[in-house]
Each structure stands twice: as structure tokens, then as C-alpha cells.
Predicted model as a PDB file, atoms N, CA, C, CB and O in Angstrom, pLDDT in the B-factor column:
MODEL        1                                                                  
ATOM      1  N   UNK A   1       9.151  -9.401 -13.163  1.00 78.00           N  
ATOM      2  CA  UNK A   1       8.098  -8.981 -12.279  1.00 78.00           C  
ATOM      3  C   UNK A   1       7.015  -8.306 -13.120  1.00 78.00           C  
ATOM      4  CB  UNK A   1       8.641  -8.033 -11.173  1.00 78.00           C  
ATOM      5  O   UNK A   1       7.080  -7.112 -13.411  1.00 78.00           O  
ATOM      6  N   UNK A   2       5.975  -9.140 -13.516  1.00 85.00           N  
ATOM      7  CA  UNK A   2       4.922  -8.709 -14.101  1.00 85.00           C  
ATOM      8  C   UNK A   2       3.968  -7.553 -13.107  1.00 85.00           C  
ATOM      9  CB  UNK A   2       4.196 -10.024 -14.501  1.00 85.00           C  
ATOM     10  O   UNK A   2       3.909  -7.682 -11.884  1.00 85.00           O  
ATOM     11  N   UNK A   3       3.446  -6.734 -13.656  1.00 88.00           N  
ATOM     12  CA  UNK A   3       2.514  -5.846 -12.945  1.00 88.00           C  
ATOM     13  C   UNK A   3       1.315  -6.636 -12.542  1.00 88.00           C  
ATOM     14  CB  UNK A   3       2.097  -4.637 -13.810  1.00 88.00           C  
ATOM     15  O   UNK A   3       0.938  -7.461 -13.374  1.00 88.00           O  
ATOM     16  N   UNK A   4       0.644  -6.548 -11.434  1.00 89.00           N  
ATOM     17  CA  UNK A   4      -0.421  -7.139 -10.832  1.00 89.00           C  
ATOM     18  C   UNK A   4      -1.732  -5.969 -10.142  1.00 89.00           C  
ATOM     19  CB  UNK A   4       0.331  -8.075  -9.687  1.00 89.00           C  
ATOM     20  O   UNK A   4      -2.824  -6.165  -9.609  1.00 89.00           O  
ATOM     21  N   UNK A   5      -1.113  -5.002 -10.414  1.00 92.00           N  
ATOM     22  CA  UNK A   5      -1.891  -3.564  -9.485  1.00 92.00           C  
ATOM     23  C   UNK A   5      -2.702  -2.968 -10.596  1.00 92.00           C  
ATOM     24  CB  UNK A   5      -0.641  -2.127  -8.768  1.00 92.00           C  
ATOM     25  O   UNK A   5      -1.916  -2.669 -11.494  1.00 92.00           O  
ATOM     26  N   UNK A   6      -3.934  -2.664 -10.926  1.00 91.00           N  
ATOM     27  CA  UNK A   6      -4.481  -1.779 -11.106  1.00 91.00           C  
ATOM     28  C   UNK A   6      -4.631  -0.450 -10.625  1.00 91.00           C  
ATOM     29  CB  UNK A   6      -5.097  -2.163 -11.124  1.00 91.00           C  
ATOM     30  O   UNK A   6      -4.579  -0.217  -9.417  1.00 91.00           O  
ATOM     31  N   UNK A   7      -4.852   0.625 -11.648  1.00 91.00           N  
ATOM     32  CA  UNK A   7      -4.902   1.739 -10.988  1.00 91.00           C  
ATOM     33  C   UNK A   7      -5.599   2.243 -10.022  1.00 91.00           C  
ATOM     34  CB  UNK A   7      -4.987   2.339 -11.573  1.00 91.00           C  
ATOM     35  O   UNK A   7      -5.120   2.977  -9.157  1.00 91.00           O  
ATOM     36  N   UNK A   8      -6.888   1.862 -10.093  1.00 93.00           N  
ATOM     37  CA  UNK A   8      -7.800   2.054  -8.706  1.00 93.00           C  
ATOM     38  C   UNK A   8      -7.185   1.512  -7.251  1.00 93.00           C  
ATOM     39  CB  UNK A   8      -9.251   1.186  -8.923  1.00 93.00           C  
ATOM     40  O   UNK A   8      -7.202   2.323  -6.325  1.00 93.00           O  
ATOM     41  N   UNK A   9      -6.736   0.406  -7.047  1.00 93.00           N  
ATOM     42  CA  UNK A   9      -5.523  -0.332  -6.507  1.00 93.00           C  
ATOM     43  C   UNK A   9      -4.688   0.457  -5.985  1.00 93.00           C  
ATOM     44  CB  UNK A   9      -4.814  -1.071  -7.400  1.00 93.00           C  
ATOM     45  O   UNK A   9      -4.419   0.374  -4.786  1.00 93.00           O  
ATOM     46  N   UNK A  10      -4.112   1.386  -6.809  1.00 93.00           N  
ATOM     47  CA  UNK A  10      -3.031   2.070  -6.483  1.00 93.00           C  
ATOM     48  C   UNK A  10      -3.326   3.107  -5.768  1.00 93.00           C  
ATOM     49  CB  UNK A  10      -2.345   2.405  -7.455  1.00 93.00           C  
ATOM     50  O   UNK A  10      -2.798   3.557  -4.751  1.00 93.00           O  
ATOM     51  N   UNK A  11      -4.535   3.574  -6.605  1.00 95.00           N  
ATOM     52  CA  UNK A  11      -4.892   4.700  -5.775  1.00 95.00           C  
ATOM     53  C   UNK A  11      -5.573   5.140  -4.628  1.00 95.00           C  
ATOM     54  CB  UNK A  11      -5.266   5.193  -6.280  1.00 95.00           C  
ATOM     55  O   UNK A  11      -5.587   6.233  -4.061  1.00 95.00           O  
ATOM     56  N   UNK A  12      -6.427   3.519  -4.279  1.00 95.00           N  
ATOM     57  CA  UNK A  12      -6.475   3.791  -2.867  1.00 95.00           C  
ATOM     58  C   UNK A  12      -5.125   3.027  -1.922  1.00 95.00           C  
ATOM     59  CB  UNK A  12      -8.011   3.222  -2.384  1.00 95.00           C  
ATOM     60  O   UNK A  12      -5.080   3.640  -0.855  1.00 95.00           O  
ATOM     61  N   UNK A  13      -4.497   2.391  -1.937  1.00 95.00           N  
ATOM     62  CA  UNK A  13      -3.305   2.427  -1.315  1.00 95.00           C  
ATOM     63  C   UNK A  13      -2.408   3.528  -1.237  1.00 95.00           C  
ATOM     64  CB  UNK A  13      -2.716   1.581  -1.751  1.00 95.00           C  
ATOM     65  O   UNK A  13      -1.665   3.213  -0.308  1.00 95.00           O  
ATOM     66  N   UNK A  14      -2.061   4.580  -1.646  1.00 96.00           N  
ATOM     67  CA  UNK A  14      -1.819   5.885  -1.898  1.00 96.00           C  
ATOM     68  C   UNK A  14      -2.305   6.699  -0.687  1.00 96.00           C  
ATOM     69  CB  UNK A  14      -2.457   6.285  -3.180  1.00 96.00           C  
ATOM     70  O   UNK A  14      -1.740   7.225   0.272  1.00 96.00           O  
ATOM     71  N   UNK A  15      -3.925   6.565  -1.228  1.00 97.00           N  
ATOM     72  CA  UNK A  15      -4.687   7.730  -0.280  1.00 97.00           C  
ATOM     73  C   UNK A  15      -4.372   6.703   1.281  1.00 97.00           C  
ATOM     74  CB  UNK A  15      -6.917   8.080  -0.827  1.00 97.00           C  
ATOM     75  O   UNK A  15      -3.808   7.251   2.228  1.00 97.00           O  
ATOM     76  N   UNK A  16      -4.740   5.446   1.359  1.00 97.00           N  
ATOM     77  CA  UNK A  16      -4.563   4.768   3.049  1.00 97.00           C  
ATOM     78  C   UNK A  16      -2.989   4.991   3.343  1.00 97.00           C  
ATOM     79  CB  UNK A  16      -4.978   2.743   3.205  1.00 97.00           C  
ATOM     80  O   UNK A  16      -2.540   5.222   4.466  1.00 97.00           O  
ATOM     81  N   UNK A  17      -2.394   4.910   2.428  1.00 97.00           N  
ATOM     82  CA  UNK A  17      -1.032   5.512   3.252  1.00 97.00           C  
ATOM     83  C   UNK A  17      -1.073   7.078   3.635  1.00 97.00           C  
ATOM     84  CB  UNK A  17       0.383   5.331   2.256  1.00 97.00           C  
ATOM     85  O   UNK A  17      -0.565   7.290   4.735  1.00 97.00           O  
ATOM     86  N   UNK A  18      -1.457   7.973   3.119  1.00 97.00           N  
ATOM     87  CA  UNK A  18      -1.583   9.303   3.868  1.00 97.00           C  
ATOM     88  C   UNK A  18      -2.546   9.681   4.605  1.00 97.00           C  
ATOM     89  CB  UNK A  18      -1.539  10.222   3.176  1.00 97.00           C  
ATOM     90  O   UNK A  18      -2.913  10.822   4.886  1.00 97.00           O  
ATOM     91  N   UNK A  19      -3.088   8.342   5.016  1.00 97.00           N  
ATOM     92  CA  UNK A  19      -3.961   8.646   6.165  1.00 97.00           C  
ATOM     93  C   UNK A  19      -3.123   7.757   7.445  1.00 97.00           C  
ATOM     94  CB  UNK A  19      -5.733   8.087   5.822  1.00 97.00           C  
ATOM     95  O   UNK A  19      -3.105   8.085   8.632  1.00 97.00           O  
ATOM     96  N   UNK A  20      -2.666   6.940   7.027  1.00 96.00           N  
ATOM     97  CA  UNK A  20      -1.818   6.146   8.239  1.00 96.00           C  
ATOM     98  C   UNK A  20      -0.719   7.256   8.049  1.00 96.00           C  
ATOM     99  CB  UNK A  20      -1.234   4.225   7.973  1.00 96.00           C  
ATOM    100  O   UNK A  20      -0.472   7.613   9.200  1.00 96.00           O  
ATOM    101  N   UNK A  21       0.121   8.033   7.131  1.00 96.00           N  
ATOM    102  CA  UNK A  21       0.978   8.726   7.681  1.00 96.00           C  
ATOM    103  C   UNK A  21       0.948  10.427   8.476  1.00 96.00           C  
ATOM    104  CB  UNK A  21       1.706   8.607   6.702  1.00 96.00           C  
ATOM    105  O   UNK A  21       1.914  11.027   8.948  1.00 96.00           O  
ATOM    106  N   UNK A  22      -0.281  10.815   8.418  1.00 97.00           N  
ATOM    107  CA  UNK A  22      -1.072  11.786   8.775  1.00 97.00           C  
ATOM    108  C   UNK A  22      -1.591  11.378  10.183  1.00 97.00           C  
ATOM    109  CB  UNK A  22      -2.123  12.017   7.735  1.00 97.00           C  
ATOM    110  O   UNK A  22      -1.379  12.145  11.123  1.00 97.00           O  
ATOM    111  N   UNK A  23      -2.278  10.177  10.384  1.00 96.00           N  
ATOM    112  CA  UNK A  23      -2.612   9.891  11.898  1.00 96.00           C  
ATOM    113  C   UNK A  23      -1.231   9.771  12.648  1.00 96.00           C  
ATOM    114  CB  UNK A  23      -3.530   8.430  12.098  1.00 96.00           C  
ATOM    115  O   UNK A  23      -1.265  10.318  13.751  1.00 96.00           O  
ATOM    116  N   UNK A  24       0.014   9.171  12.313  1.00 96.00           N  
ATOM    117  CA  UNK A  24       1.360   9.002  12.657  1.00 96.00           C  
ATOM    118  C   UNK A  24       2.135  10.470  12.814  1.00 96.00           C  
ATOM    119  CB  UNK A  24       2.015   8.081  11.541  1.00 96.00           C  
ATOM    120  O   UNK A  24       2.490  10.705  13.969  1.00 96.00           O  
ATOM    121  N   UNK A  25       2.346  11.158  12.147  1.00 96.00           N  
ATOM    122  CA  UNK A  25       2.425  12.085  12.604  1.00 96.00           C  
ATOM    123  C   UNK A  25       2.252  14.008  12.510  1.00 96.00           C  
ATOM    124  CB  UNK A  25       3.127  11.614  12.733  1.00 96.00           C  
ATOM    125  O   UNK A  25       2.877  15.013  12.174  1.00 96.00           O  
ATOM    126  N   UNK A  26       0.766  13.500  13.148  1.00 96.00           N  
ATOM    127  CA  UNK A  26      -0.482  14.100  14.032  1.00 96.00           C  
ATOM    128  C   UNK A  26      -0.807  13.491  15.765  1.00 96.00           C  
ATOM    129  CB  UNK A  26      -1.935  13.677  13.040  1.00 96.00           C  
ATOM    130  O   UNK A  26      -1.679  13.827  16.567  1.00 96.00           O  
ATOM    131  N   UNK A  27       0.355  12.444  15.873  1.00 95.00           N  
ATOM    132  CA  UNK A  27       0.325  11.657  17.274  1.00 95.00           C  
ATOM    133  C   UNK A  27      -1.194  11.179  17.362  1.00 95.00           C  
ATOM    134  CB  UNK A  27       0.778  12.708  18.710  1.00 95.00           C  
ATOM    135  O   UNK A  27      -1.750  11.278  18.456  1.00 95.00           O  
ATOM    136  N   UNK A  28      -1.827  10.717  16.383  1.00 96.00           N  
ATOM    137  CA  UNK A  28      -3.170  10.410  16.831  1.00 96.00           C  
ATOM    138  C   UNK A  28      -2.481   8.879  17.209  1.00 96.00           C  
ATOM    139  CB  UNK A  28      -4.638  10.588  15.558  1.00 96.00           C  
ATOM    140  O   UNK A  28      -2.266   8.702  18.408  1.00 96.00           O  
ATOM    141  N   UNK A  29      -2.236   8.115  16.569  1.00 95.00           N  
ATOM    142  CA  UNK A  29      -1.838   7.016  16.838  1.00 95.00           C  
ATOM    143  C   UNK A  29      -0.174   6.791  16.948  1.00 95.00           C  
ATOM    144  CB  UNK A  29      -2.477   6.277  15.916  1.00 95.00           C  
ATOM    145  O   UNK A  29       0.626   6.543  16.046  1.00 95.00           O  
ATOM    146  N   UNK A  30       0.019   6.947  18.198  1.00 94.00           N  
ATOM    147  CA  UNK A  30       1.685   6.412  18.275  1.00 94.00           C  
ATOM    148  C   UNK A  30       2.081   5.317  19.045  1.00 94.00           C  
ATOM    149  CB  UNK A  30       2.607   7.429  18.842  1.00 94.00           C  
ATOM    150  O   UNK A  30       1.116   4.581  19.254  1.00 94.00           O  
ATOM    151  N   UNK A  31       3.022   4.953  19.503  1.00 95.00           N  
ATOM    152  CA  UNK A  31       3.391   3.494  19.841  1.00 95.00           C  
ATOM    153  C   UNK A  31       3.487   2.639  18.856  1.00 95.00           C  
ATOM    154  CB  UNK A  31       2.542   2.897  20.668  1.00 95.00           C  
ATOM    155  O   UNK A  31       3.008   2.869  17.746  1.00 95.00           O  
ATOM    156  N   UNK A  32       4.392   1.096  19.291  1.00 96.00           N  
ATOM    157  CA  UNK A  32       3.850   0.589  18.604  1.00 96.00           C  
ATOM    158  C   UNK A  32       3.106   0.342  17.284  1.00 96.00           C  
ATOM    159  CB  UNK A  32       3.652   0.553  19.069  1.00 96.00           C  
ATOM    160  O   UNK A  32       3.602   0.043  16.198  1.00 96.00           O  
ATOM    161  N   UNK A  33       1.641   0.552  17.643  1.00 96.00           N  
ATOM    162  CA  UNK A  33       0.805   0.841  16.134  1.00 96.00           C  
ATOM    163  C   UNK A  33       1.051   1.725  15.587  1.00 96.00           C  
ATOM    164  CB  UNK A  33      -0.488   1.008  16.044  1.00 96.00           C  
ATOM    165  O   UNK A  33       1.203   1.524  14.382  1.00 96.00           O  
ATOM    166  N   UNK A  34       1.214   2.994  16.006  1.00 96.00           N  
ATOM    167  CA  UNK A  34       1.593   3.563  14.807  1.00 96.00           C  
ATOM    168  C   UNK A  34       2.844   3.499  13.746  1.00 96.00           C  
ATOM    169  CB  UNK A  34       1.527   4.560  15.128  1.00 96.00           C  
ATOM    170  O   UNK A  34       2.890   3.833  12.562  1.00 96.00           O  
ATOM    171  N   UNK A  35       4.044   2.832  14.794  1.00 96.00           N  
ATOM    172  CA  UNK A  35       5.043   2.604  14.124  1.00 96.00           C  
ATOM    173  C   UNK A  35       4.623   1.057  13.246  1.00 96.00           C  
ATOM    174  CB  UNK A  35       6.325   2.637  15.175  1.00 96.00           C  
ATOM    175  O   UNK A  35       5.526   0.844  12.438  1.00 96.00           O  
ATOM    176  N   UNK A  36       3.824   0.243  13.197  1.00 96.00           N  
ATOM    177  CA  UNK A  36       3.836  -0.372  12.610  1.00 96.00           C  
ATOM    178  C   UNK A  36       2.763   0.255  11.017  1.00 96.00           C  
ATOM    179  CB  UNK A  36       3.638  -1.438  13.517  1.00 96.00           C  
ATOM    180  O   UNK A  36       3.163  -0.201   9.945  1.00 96.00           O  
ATOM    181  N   UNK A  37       1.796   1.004  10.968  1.00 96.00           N  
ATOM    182  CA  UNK A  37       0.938   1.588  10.432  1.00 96.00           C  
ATOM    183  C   UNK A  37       2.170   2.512   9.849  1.00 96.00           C  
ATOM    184  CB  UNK A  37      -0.306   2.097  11.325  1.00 96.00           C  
ATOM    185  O   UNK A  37       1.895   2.752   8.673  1.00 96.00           O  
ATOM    186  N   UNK A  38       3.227   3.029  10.156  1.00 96.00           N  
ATOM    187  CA  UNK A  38       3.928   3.669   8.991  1.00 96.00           C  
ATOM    188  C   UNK A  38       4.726   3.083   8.347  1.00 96.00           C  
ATOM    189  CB  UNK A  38       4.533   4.628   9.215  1.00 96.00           C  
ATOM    190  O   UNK A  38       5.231   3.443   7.283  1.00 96.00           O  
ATOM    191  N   UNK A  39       4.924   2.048   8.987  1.00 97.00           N  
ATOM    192  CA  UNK A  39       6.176   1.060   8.060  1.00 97.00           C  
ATOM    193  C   UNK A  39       4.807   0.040   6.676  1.00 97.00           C  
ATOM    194  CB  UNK A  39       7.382  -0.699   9.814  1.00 97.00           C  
ATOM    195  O   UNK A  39       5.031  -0.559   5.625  1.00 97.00           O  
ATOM    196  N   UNK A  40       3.734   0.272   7.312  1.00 97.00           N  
ATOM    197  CA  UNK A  40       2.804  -0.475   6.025  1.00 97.00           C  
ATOM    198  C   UNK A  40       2.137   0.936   5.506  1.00 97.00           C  
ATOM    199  CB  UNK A  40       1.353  -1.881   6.631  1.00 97.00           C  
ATOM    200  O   UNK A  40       0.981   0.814   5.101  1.00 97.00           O  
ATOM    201  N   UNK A  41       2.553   1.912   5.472  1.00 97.00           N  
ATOM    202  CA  UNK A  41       2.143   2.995   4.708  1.00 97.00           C  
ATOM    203  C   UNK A  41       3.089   2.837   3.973  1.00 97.00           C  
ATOM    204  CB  UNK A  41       1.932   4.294   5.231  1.00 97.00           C  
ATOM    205  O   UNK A  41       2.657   2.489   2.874  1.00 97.00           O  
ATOM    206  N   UNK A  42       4.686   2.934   3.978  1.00 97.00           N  
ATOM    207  CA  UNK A  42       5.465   2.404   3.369  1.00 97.00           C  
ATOM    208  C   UNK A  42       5.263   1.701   2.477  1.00 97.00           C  
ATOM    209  CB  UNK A  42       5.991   2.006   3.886  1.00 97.00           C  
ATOM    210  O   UNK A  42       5.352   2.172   1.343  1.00 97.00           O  
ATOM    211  N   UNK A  43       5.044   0.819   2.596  1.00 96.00           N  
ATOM    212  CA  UNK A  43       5.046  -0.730   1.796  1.00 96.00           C  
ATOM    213  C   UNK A  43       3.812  -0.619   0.716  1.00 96.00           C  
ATOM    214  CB  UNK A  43       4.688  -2.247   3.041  1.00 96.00           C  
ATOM    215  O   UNK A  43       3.740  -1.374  -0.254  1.00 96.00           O  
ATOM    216  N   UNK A  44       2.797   0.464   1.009  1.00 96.00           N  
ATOM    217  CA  UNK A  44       1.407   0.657   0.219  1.00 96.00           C  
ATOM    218  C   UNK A  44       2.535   1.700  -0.685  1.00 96.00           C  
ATOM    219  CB  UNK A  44      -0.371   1.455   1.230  1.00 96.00           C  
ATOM    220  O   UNK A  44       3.038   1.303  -1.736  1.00 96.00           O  
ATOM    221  N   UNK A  45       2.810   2.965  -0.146  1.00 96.00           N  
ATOM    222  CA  UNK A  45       3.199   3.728  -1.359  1.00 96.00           C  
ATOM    223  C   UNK A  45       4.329   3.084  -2.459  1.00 96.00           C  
ATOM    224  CB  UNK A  45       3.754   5.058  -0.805  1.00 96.00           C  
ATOM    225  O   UNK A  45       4.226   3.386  -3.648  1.00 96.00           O  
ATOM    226  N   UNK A  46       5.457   2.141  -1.970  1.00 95.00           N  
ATOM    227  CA  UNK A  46       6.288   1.189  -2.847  1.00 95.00           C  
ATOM    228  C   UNK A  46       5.853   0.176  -3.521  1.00 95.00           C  
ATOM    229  CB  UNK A  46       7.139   0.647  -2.250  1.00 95.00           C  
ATOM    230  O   UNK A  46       6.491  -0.355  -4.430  1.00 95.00           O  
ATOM    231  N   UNK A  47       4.761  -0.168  -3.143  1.00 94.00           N  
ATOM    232  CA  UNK A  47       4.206  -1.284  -3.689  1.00 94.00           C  
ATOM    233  C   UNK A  47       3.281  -0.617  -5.099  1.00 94.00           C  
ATOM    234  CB  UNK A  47       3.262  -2.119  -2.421  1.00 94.00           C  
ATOM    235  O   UNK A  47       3.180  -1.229  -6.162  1.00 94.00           O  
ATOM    236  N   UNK A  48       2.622   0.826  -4.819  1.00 94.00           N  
ATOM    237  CA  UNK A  48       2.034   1.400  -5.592  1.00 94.00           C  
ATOM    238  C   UNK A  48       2.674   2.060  -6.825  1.00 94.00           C  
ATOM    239  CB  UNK A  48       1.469   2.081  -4.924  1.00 94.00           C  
ATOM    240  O   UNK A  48       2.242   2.143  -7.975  1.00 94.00           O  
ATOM    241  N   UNK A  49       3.780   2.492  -6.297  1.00 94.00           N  
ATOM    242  CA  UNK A  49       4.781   3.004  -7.605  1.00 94.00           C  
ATOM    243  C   UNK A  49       5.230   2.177  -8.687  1.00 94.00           C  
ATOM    244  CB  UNK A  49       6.060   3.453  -7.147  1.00 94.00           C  
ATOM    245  O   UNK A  49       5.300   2.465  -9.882  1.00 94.00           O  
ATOM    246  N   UNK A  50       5.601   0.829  -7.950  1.00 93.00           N  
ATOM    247  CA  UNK A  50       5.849  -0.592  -8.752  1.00 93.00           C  
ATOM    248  C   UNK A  50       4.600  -1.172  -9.733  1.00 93.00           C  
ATOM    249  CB  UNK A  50       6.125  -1.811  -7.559  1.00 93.00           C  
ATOM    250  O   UNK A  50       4.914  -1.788 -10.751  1.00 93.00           O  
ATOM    251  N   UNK A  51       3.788  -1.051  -9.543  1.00 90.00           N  
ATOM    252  CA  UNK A  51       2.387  -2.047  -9.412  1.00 90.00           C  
ATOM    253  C   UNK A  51       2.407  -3.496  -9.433  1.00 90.00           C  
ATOM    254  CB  UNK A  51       1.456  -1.815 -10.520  1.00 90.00           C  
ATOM    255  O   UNK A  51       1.781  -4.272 -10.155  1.00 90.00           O  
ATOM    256  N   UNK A  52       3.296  -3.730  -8.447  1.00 91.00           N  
ATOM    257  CA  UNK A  52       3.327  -5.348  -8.032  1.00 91.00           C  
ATOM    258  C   UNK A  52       3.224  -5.238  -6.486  1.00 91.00           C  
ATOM    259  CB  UNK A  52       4.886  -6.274  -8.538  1.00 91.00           C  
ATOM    260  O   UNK A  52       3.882  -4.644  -5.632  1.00 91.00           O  
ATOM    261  N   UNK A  53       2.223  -5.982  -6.468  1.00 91.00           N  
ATOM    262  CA  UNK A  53       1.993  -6.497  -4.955  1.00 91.00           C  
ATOM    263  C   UNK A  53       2.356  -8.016  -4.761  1.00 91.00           C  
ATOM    264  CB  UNK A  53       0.383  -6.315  -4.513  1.00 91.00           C  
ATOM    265  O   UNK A  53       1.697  -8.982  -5.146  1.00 91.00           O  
ATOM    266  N   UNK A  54       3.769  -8.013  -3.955  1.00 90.00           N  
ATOM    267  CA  UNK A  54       4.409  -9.655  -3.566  1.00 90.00           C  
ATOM    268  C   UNK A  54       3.017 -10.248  -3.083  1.00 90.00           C  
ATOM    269  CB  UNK A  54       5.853  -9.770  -2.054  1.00 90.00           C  
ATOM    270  O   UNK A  54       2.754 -11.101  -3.930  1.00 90.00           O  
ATOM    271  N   UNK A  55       2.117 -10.227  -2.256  1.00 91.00           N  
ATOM    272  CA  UNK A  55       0.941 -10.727  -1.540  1.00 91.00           C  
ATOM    273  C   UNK A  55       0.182 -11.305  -2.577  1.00 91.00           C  
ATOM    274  CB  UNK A  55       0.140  -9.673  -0.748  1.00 91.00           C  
ATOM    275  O   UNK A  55      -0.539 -12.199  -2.135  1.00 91.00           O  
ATOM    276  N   UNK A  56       0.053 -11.093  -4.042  1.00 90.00           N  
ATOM    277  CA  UNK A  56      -0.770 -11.177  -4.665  1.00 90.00           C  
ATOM    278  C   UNK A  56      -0.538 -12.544  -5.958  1.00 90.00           C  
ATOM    279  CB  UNK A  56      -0.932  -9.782  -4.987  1.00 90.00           C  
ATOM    280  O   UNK A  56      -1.236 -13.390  -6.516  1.00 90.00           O  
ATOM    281  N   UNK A  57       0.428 -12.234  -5.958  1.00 86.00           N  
ATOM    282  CA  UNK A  57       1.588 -12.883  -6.877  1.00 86.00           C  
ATOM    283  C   UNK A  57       0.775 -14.585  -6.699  1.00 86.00           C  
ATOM    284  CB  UNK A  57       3.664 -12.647  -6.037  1.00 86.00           C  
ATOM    285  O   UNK A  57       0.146 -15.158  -7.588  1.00 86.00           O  
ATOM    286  N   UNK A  58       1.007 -15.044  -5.452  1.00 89.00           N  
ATOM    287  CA  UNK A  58       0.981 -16.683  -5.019  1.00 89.00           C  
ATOM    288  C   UNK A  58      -0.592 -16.884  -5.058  1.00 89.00           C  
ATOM    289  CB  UNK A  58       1.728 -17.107  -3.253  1.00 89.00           C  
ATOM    290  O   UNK A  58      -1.140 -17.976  -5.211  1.00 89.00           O  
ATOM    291  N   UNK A  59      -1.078 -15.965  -4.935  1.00 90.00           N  
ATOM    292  CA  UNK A  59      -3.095 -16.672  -4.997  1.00 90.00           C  
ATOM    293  C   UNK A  59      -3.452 -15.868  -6.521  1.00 90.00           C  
ATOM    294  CB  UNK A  59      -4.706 -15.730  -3.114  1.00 90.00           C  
ATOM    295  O   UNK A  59      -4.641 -15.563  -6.613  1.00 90.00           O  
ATOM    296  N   UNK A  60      -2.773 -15.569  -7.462  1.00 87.00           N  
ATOM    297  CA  UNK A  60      -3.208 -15.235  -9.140  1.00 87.00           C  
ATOM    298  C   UNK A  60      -3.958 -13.982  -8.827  1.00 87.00           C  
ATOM    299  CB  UNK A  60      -4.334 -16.534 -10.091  1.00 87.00           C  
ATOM    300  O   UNK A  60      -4.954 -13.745  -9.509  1.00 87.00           O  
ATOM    301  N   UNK A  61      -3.576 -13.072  -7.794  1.00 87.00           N  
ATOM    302  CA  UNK A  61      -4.532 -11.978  -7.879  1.00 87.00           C  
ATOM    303  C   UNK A  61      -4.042 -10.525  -9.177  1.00 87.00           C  
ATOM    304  CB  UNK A  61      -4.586 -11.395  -6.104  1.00 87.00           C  
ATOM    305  O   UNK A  61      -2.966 -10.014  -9.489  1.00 87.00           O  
ATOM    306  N   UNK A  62      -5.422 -10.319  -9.591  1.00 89.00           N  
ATOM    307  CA  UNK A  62      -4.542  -9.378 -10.984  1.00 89.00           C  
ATOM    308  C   UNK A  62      -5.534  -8.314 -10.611  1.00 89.00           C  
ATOM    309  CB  UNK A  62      -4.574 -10.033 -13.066  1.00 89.00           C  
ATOM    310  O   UNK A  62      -6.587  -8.852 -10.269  1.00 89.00           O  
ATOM    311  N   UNK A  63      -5.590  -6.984 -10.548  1.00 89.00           N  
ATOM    312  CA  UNK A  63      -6.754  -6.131 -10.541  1.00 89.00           C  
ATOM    313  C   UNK A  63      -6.013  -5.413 -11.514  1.00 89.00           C  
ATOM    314  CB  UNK A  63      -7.330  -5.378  -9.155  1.00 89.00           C  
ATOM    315  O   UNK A  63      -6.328  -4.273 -11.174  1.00 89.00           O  
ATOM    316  N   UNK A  64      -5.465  -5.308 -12.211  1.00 86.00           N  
ATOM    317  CA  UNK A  64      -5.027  -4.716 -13.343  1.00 86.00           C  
ATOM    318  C   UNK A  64      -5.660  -5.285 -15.198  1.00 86.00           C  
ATOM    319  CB  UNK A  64      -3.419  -4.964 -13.056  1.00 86.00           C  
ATOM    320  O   UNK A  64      -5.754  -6.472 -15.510  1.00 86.00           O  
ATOM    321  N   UNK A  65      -5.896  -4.480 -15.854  1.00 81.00           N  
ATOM    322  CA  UNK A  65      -6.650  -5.036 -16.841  1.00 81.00           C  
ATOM    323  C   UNK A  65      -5.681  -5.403 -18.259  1.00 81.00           C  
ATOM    324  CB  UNK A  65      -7.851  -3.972 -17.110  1.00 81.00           C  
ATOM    325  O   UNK A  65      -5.982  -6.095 -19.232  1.00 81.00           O  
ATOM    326  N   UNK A  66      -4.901  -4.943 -18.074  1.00 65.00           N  
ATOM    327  CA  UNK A  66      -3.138  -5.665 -18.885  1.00 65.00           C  
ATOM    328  C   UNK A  66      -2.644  -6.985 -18.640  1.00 65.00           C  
ATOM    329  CB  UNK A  66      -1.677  -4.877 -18.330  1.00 65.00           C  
ATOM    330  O   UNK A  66      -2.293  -7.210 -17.482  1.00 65.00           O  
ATOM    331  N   UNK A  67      -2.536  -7.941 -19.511  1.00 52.00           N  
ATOM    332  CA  UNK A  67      -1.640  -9.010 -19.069  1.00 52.00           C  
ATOM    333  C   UNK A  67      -2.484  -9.746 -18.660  1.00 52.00           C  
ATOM    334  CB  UNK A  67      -0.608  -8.789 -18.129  1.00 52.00           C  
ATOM    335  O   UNK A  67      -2.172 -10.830 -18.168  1.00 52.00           O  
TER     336      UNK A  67                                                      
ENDMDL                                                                          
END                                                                             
């Protein structure tokens, strides 16, 4: 699993996950959306620690300047 994430990349996926997990719970957004908005806050902060994004992999996307 080659890295595909740049740091800028990372770091706003980071900050949009603590805003989807801050609107979640702050009850601004619950139901439903919000439960789906924390399970992809999730997936932004794991995906960010890794720096591989599966999504990116199949269309050659690289925002990383390595490799």
C-alpha cells in the first residue's frame, strides 16, 4: 500500500472530521445524517493517519509529492 495522501490532504480531512464530529455531538445534526457524517469522519481521520485513500488508488490520484 503505497501512500497516495499529501499532507495538505490530510490536513484538511482531519479538520472536516472535527467538524462533522463536533456538529454530531453538539446534536446540531443527528439522525441518520449525522450518524452517517460520523462514520465518514471516521474514515477521513483513518484514512489520514495511513495516507492512503482506497477512493483514489483506481483513478491514479496522488496529491502527495513522494513516489
Amino acid at each position: 500500500m503505497k501512500k497516495n495522501m499529501g499532507s495538505m490532504d490530510r490536513i484538511i480531512r482531519v479538520i472536516l472530521a472535527a467538524i462533522m464530529a463536533y456538529l454530531y455531538f453538539t446534536n446540531v445534526i443527528t439522525g441518520t445524517l449525522g450518524l452517517v457524517l460520523i462514520i465518514l469522519a471516521g474514515v477521513f481521520v483513518l484514512t489520514s493517519f495511513i495516507s492512503f485513500c482506497p477512493l483514489y488508488a483506481p483513478f491514479g490520484i496522488k496529491t502527495c509529492k513522494t513516489q
